[in-house]
N, C-alpha and C positions, 0 to 999 in steps of 0.2 A: 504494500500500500504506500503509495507516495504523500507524503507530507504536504499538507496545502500550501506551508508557507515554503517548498523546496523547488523553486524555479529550475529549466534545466541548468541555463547561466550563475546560479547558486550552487549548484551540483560540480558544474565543471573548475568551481573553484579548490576544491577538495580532491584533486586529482594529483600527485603527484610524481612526476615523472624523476625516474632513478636515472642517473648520469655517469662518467666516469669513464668505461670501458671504450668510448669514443675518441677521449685525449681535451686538448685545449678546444679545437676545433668546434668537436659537438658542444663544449661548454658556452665559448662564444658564440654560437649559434642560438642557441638554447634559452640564452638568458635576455633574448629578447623577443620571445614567445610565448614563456611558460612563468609563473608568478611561484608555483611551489616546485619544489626539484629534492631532490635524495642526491645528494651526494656521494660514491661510493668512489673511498681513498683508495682502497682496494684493487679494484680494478683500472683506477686512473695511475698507480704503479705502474702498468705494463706499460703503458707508452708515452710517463713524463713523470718528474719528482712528484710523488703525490702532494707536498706543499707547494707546488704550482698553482695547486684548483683550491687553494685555500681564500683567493681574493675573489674568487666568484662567487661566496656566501653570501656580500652584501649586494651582487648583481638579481639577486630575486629576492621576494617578498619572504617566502617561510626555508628554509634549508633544514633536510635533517643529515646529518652527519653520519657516517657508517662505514666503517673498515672490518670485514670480514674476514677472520683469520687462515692460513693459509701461505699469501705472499709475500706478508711480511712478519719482523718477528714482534711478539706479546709488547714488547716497552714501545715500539718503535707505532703499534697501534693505538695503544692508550695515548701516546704524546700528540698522534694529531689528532684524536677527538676532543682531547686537552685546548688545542690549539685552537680547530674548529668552532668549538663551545667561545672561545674568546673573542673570535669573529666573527659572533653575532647567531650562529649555528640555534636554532628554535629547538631543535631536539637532537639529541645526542642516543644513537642505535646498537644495544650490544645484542651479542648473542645469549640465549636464555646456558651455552656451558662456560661459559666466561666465569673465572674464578671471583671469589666474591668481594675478596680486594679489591679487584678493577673496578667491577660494578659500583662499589661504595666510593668510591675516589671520583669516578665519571657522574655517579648519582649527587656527591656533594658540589661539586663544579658545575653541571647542569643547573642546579639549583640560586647556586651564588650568581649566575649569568641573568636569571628570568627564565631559564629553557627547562625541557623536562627528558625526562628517560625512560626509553621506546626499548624492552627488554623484549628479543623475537626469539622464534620456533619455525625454523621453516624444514617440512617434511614432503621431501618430490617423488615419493613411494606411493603415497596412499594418504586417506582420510584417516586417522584413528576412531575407538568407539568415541563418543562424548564425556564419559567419566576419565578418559585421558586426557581431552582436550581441556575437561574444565583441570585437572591436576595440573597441567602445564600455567593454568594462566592464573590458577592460586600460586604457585612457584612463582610464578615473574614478581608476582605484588609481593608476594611475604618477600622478596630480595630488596624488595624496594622499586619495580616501577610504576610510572606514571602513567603509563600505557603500556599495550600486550598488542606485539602483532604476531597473529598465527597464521601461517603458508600453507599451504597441504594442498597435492595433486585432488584433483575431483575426478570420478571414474564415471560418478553416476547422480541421478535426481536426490538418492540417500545421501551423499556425502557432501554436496552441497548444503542440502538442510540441516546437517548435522552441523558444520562449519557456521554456517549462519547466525544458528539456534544459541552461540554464544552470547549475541547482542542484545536476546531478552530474561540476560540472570540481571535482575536490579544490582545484584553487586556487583557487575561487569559494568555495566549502563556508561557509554560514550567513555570509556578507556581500552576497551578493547578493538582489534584491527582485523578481523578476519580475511585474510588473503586467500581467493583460489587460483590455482595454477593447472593448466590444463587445455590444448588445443583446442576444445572446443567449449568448455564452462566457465574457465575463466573469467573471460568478459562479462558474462550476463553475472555471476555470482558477485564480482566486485561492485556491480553496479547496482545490485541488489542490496547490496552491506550499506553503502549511502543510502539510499532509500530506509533501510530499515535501522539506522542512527549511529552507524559508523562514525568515525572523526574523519577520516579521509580513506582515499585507496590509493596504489598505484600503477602505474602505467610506465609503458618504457617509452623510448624516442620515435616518430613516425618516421627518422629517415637514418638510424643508429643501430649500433648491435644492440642483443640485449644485456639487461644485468643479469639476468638471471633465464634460465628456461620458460617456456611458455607463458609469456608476460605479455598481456595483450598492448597494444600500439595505443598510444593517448588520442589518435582521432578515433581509434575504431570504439572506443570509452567511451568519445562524446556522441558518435553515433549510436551507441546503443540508451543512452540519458535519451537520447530526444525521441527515439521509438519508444522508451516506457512510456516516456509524458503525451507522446501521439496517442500509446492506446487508452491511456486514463483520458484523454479529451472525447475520445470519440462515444 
């Protein structure tokens, strides 16, 4: 059910597109298009210092910050979301195995900033049942965050609803982020999370790699906003 006061132009405010993996290029590109963006240090490694795309935080309105472990080492991750957060970075992104050190260090700094802390789960196997999905996102709060994004492949009409079905526990209520990932449910499932009181979703670049696997395109996002609000008119 769409929100009366949720215009599509309302909607497409809350999208935000993940960056990085493109280099300088997509960035300056990017930041005179899109108003919210993901920054991921991580992937902007492979092809420039990741403190290169640290001045493009104040080139868009919301930035969340996010280095993915993997490419770089633990100190060298923590120092740019450190950094990030000081340039102005709205939310600062760990992962939900991230030692609780870090979390506490980036959770106190998030804080001193004005910004908040985006603790994630992303799983590209499968849905889990729902009593694991709510255990993950009691875990992220009792660590201390501000928000909960959960990722999970969608197979089928069950595993979307199950994903979804997070947004209506009152104690989750607008800090939870349910992400689907998926060739073909994605799109409509993230678009669906807005509609039913997400804080935002995201979206990858219309003319970029992506950040992650099956991440739908931010026009094909806003084309699926404007088919929901078409069939509620009609």
């Amino acid at each position: 059910m769409i929100p009366s006061r949720a215009s599509a132009s309302d909607l497409s405010e809350l999208i935000c597109v993940s960056l990085g993996q493109g280099g300088l290029r997509q960035l300056e590109s990017m930041a005179g298009k899109v108003r919210f963006a993901e920054i991921r240090f991580d992937l902007a490694a492979e092809t420039l210092r990741p403190e290169d795309a640290l001045p493009f935080i104040g080139r868009f309105e919301r930035v969340i910050a996010a280095c993915r472990p993997g490419k770089l080492a633990h100190a060298d991750r923590e120092r740019l979301l450190m950094a990030a957060l000081e340039a102005g970075a709205a939310f600062a992104d760990v992962e939900a195995e991230t030692d609780s050190g870090m979390i506490q260090r980036i959770r106190r700094k998030a804080h001193s900033a004005g910004a908040r802390l985006i603790i994630s789960s992303h799983n590209l196997r499968e849905t889990p049942p729902l009593n694991v999905l709510e255990k993950l996102c009691r875990h992220a709060f009792g660590a201390g965050a501000d928000m909960v994004k959960i990722a999970c492949l969608l197979t089928s009409q069950d595993d979307e609803n199950r994903l979804l079905s997070l947004l209506r526990r009152d104690d989750f209520s607008g800090r939870v982020i349910p992400v689907g990932l998926g060739p073909v449910r994605a799109c409509r499932a993230r678009v669906q999370s807005l509609l039913n009181g997400a804080p935002f979703t995201y979206a990858a670049p219309d003319d970029g790699p992506l950040a992650i696997q099956f991440q739908p395109g931010y026009s094909e996002i806003l084309q699926e906003i404007q088919r929901c609000h078409t069939e509620i008119s009609l």
